[in-house]
C-alpha positions in Angstrom: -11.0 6.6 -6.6 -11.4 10.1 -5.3 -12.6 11.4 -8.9 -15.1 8.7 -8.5 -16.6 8.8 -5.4 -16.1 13.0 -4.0 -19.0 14.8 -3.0 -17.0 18.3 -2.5 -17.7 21.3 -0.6 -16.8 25.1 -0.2 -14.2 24.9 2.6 -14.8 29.2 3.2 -18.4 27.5 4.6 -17.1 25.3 6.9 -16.0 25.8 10.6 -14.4 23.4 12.1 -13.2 22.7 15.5 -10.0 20.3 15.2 -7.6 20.0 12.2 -5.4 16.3 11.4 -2.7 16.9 9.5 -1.0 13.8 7.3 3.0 15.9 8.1 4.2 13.1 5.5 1.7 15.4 3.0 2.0 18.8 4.2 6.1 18.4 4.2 5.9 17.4 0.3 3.2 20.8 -0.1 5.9 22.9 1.6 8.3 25.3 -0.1 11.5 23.8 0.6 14.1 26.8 1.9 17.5 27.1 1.2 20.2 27.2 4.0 20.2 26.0 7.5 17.3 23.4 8.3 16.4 25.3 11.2 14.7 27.5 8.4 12.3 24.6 7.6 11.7 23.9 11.3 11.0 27.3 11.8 8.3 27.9 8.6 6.7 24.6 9.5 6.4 25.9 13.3 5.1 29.2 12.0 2.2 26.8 10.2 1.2 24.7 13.1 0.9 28.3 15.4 -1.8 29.3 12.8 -3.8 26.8 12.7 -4.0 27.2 16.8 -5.1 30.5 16.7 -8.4 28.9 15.4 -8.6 25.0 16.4 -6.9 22.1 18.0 -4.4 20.4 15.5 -3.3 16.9 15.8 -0.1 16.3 13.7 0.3 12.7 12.5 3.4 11.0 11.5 4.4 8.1 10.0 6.3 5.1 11.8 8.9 3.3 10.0 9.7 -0.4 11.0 12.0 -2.3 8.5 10.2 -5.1 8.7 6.6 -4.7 7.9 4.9 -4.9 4.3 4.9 -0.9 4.4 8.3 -1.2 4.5 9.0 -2.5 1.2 6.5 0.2 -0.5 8.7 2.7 0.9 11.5 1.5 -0.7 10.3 1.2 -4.2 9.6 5.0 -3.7 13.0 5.8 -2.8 14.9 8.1 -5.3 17.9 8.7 -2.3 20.0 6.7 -1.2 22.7 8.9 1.0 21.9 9.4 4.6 22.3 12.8 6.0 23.2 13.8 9.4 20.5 16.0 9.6 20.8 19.2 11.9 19.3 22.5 12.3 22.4 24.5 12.1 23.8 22.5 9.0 22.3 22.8 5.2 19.0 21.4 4.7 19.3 19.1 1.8 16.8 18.7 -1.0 13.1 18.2 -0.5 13.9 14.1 -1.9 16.8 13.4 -0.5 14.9 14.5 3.0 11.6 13.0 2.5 12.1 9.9 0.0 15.3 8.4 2.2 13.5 6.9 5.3 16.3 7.5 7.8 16.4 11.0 6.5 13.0 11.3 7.4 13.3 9.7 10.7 15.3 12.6 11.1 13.7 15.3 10.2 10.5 14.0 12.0 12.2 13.4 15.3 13.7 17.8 14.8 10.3 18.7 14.4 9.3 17.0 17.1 12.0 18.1 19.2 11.2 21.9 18.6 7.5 21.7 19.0 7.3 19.9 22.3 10.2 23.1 23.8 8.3 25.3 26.4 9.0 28.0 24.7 6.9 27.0 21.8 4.2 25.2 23.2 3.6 27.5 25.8 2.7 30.2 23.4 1.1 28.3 20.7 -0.8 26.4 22.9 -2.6 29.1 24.6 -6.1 29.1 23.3 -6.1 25.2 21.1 -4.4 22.1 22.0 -1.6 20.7 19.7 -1.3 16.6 19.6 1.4 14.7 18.4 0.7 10.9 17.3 2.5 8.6 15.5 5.9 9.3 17.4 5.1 7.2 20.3 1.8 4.2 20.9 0.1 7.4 23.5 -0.2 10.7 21.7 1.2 14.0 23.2 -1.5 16.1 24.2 -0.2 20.1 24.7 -2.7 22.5 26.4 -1.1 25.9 27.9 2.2 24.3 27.5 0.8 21.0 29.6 2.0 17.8 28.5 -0.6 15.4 28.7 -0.4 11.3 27.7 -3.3 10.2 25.7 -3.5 6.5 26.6 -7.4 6.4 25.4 -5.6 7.5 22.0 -3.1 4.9 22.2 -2.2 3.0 18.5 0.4 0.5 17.7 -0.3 1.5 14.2 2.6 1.9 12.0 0.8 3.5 9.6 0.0 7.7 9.6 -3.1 6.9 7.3 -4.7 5.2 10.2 -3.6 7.5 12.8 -5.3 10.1 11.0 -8.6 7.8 10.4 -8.4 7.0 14.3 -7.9 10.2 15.7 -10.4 11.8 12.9 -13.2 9.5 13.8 -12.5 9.9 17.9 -13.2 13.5 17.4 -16.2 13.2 15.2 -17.5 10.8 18.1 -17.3 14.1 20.5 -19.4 15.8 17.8 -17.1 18.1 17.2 -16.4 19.5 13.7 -13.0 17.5 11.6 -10.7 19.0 9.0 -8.6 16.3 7.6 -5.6 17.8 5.6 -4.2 14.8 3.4 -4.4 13.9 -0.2 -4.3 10.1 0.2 -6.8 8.0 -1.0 -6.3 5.2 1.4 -7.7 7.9 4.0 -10.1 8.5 2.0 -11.4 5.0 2.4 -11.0 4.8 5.6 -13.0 7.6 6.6 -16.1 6.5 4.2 -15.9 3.1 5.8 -16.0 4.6 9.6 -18.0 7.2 9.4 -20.7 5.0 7.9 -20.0 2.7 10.7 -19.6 5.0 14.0 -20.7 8.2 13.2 -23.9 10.0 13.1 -24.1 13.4 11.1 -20.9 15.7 12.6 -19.6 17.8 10.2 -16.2 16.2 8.5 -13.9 17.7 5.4 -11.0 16.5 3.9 -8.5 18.4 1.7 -4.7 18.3 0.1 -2.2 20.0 1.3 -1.9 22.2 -1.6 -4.2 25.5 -2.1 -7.3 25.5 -4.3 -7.5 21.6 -4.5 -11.1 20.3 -3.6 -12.2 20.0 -0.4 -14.0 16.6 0.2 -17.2 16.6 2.2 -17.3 13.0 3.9 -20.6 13.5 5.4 -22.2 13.4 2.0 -19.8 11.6 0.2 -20.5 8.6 3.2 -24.3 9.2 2.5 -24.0 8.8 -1.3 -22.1 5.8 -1.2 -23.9 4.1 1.5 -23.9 0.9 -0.4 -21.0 0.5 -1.0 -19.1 1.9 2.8 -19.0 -1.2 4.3 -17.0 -2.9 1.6 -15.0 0.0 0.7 -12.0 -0.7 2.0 -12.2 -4.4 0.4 -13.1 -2.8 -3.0 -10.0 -0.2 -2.5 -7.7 -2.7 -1.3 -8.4 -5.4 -4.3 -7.9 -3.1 -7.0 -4.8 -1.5 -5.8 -3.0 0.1 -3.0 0.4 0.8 -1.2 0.8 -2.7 -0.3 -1.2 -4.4 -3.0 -0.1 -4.2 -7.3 -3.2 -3.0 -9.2 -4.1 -5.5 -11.9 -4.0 -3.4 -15.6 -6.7 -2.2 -17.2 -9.0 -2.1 -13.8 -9.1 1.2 -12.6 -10.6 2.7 -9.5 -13.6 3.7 -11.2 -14.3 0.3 -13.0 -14.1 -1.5 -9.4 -16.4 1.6 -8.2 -19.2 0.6 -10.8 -19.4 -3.1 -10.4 -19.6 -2.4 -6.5 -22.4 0.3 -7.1 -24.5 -3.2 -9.0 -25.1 -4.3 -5.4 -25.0 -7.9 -6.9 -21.3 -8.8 -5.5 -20.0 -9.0 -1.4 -16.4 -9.1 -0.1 -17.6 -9.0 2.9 -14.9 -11.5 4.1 -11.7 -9.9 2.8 -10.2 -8.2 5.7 -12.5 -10.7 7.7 -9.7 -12.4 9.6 -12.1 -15.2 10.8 -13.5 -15.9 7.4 -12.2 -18.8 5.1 -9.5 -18.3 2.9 -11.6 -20.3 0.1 -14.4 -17.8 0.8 -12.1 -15.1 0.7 -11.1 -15.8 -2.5 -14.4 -17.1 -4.3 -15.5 -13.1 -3.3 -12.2 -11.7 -4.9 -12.4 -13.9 -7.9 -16.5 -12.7 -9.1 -15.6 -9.0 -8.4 -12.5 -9.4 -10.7 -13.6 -11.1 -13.3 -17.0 -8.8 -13.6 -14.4 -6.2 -13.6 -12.7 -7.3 -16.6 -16.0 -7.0 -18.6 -19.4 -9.3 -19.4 -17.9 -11.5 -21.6 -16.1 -12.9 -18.3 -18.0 -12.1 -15.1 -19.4 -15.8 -15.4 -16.1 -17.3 -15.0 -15.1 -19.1 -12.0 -11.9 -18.7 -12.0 -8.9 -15.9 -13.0 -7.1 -19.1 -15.4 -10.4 -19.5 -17.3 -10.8 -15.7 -17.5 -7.7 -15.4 -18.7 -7.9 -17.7 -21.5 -11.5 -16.7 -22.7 -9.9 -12.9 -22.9 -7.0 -14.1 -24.6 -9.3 -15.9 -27.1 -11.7 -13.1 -27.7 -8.6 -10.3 -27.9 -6.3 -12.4 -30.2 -9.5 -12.6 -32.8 -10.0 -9.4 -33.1 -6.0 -8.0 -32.7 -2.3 -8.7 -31.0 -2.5 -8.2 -27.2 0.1 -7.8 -24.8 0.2 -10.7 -21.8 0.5 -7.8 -19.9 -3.3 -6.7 -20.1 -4.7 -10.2 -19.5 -5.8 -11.2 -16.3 -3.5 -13.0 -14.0 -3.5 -16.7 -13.3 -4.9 -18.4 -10.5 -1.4 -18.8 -9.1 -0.4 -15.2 -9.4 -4.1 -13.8 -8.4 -4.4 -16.0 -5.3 -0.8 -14.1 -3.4 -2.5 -10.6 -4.6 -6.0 -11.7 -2.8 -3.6 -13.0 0.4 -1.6 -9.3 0.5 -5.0 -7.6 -0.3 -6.9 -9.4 2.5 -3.7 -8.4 5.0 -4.2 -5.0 4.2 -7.9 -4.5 4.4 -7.7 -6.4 7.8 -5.0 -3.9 8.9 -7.2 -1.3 8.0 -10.5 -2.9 9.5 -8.6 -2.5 12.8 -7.8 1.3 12.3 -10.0 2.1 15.4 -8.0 -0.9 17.8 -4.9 -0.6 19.9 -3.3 -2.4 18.0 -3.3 -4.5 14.3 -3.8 -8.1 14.2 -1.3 -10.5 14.8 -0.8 -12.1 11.4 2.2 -13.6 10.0 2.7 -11.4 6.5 4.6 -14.9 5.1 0.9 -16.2 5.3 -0.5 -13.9 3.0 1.7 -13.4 -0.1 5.0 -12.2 1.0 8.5 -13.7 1.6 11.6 -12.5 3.4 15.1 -12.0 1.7 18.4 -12.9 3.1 17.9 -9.7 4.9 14.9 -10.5 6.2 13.2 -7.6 4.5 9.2 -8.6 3.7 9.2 -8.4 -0.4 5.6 -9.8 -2.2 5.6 -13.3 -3.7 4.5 -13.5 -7.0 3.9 -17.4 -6.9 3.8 -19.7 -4.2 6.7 -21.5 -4.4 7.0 -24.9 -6.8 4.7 -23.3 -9.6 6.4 -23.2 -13.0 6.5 -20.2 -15.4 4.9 -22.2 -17.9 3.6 -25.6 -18.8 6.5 -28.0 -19.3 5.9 -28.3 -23.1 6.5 -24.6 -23.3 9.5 -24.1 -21.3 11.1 -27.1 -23.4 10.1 -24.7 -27.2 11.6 -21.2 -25.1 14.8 -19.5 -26.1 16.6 -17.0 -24.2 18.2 -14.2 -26.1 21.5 -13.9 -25.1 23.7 -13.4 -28.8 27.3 -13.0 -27.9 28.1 -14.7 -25.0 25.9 -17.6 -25.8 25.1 -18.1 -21.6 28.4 -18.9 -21.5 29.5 -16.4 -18.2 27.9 -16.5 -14.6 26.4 -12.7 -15.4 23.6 -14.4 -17.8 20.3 -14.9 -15.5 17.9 -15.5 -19.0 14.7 -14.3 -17.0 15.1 -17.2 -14.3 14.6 -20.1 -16.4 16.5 -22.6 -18.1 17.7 -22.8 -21.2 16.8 -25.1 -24.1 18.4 -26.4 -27.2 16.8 -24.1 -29.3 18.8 -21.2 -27.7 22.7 -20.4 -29.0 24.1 -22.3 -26.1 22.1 -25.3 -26.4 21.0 -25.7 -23.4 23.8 -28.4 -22.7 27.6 -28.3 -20.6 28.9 -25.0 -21.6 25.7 -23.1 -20.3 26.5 -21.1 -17.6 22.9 -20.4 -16.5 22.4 -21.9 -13.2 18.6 -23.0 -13.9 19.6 -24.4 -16.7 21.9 -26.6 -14.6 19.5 -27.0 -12.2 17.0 -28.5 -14.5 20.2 -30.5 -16.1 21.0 -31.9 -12.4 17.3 -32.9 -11.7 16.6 -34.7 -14.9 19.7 -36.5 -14.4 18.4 -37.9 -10.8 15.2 -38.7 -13.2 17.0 -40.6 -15.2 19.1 -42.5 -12.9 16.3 -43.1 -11.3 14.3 -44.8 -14.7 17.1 -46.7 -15.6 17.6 -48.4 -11.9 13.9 -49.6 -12.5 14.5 -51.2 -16.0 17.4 -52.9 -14.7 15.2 -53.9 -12.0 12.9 -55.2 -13.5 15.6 -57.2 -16.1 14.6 -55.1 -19.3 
């Protein structure tokens, strides 16, 4: 979406009067050090103390509750699975195992903390620019001449550093003051178009990666080019794909871009927690399926989309299921976590996020009770009935006949080696065995009934 929407700028031409960092990004841009960890701390100290020398800096970190939808992304991500006991005077561990492992990070966010916030730091670095830490508690940190000052008119119950860094990045644009945004994410991204269409008027705002000689993003004029489009941005971003939300193959960022830019479409009331889930997803449906091409933006619903693609691709060539459009069923729990999201994001600039229940809008919990999405609400088959009965599974040598064979969570049939019948040992298949028994107990209590 960047690529698609960036109007970029000479950052050399640009002075600015308070820098938010994303520390999730600028940790993964920094050289990782051998030896102690105190040698990170140290060269990540030795950053923030140059950056003061010229502006205030706001550091924003990420929160980490093992509950929330964000929590499940994180997951996914992880490549690490040991848990260090991280300390200054140990051996700093690799740059994944620290920063993919969430308690590892918890860690290492809480040591940087620790040594920033010492007097004999923030005395010194503080001296000319004030240093703010958010994300680590609801109130920021505010550090001026080694004062430690509460920001309660900052306060966020946020979980998320993206919006920590769109709220504290528009609050300072408010004061007409100049903002350098270091981050690389395009959810931020987003988030800044759609506020600083909404709240602000003409301050000089830049955003940038981490890592030298990337572009630097001016959101002034990137807000003002895509004026159209600003107020649904976040809906536009959210649908197509995002932390929280799959992406749907085939539609990219700059496809849903495009169809937006036609003006002929609203979604409006995705991330509109008032609006009516049937309106919601009447929005979500037309911008999809005009996103899937012409032959299709006509169709009411993602089914009928579906099948007319199927039709036109299977006369031409073979196609994968994969790059047809989803079914109704499936799209309508990725329009539920999508219109979470963009309401969590719509709330950016308030205390605190709305009070939704995530099991509402396309996610479960797990024995654990760990949020994880839900493909289909629960009760819909894989299939039509007349299809599941023609399905094999493809287990060849032990014929389903050992508890490890799962045969992609449906039962089996007689066309498969087992035959589907007492010496399957896949539970749906007994499942499916036990219920059609009830059925038929149930159809022959009726003849008798009725003296047949």
């Amino acid at each position: 979406m960047k690529q698609s929407l960036q109007h970029t700028i000479s950052e050399r031409n640009c002075h600015v009067d308070v820098v938010v960092w994303d520390v999730s990004a600028v940790l993964w841009a920094t050289a990782w050090p051998s030896g102690k960890l105190q040698r990170l701390i140290d060269n990540f100290k030795a950053r923030v103390n140059y950056v003061l020398q010229t502006a205030d800096l706001v550091l924003c970190f990420d929160r980490y509750n093992p509950t929330s939808i964000k929590a499940f992304t994180r997951t996914q991500r992880s490549r690490a699975s040991r848990v260090h006991n991280l300390h200054p005077d140990r051996d700093i561990p690799g740059k994944d195992v620290c920063l993919t492992n969430t308690q590892n990070k918890i860690q290492l966010n809480a040591l940087i903390t620790e040594s920033l916030i010492k007097p004999d730091f923030a005395t010194h670095a503080t001296t000319h620019h004030s240093l703010t830490i958010a994300g680590v508690c609801n109130s920021p940190l505010e550090i001026t001449n080694g004062l430690k000052i509460e920001r309660h008119d900052l306060s966020s119950s946020h979980e998320e550093a993206d919006i920590i860094i769109a709220q504290h990045a528009i609050a300072t644009s408010l004061l007409d003051k100049a903002v350098h945004v270091v981050c690389d994410d395009t959810d931020v991204l987003a988030l800044l178009i759609h506020f600083y269409h909404s709240h602000c008027k003409g301050s000089t705002m830049i955003m940038s990666s981490p890592i030298k000689d990337r572009a630097v993003i001016d959101i002034k004029a990137t807000t003002a080019a895509h004026s159209d489009i600003a107020p649904d941005i976040l809906a536009i971003h959210g649908l197509s794909g995002a932390d929280t939300v799959s992406s749907l193959y085939g539609i990219g960022k700059a496809t849903v871009v495009k169809i937006a830019k036609q003006g002929k479409l609203s979604l409006n009331s995705i991330g509109n927690i008032k609006a009516e889930m049937e309106t919601v997803k009447t929005q979500a449906t037309s911008f999809i399926c005009a996103a899937y091409g012409a032959s299709v933006k006509s169709c009411t619903s993602m089914t009928e989309c579906r099948v007319k693609l199927w039709g036109l691709k299977t006369g031409i060539t073979s196609s994968k299921l994969c790059s047809l459009p989803p079914t109704d069923a499936a799209f309508l729990q990725h329009v539920l976590r999508a219109h979470l999201q963009v309401a969590i994001w719509k709330s950016a600039l308030h205390e605190s996020p709305p009070d939704i229940d995530p099991t509402k809008y396309g996610w479960d919990k797990d024995h654990q009770g760990n949020l994880i999405p839900r493909t289909v609400a629960p009760g819909t088959l894989d299939a039509p009935p007349e299809i599941l009965h023609l399905i094999r599974c493809q287990c060849k040598t032990s014929e389903c006949r050992t508890a490890a064979c799962n045969c992609a969570n449906i039962g089996c049939t007689v066309f498969c080696l087992c035959g589907g019948g007492d010496l399957c040992k896949n539970p749906h298949t007994r499942a499916r065995t036990d219920g059609n028994d009830d059925d038929d107990d149930d159809l022959q209590c009726t003849d008798n009934g009725d003296g047949v």
